[in-house]
C-alpha positions as CSV (number, residue, x, y, z in Angstrom):
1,X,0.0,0.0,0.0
2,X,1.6,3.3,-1.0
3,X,0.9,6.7,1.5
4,X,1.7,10.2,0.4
5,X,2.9,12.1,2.5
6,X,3.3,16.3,1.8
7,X,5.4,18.4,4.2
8,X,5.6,21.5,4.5
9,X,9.1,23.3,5.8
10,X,9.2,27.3,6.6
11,X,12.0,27.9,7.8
12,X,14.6,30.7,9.0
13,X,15.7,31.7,6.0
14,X,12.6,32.2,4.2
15,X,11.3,34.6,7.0
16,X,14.6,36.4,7.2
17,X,14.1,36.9,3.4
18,X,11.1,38.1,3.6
19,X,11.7,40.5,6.4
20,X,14.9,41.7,4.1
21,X,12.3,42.3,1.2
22,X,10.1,44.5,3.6
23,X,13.0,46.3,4.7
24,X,14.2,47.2,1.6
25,X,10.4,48.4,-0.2
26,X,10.2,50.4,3.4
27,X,13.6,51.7,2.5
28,X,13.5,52.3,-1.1
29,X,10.0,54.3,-0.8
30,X,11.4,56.6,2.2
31,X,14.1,57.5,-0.4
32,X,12.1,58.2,-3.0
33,X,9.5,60.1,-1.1
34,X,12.8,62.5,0.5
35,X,14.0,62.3,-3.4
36,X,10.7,64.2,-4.5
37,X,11.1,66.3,-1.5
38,X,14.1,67.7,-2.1
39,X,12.8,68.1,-5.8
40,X,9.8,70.0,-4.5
41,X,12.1,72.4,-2.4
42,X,14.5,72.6,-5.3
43,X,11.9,74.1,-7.7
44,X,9.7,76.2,-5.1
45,X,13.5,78.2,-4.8
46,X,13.8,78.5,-8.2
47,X,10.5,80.1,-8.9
48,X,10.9,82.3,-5.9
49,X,14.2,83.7,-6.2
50,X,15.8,82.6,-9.9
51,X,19.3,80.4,-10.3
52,X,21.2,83.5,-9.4
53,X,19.3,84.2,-6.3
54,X,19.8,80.3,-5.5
55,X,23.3,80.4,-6.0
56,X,24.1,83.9,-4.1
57,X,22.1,81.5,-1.2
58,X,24.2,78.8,-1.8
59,X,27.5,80.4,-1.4
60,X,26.4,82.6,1.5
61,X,25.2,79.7,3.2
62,X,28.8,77.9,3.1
63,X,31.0,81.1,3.4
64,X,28.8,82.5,5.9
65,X,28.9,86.3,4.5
């Protein structure tokens, strides 16, 4: 008489992948959500004060003058 048998195995490394894989869409969205941030800010300068006025900024904000 033949039995079949199925198992069934889950084990560590298939839950650390899957952690990794949820780490890594958590990751990847946060940086392209800060990407389109900074893209935002970028632009919002560039209609307020012009590439000049953003680089005057620039260099006063590193020299300090």
């Amino acid at each position: 008489m033949k039995t079949i048998t199925k198992t069934t195995t889950h084990n560590k490394t298939t839950l650390e992948r899957d952690i990794s894989s949820v780490l890594l869409t958590v990751v990847s969205a946060s940086a392209v959500i800060a990407g389109i941030w900074g893209a935002a800010c970028l632009l919002s300068g560039l209609v307020n004060n012009g590439v000049m006025g953003l680089v005057r900024g620039y260099i006063t904000a590193i020299t300090g003058h």
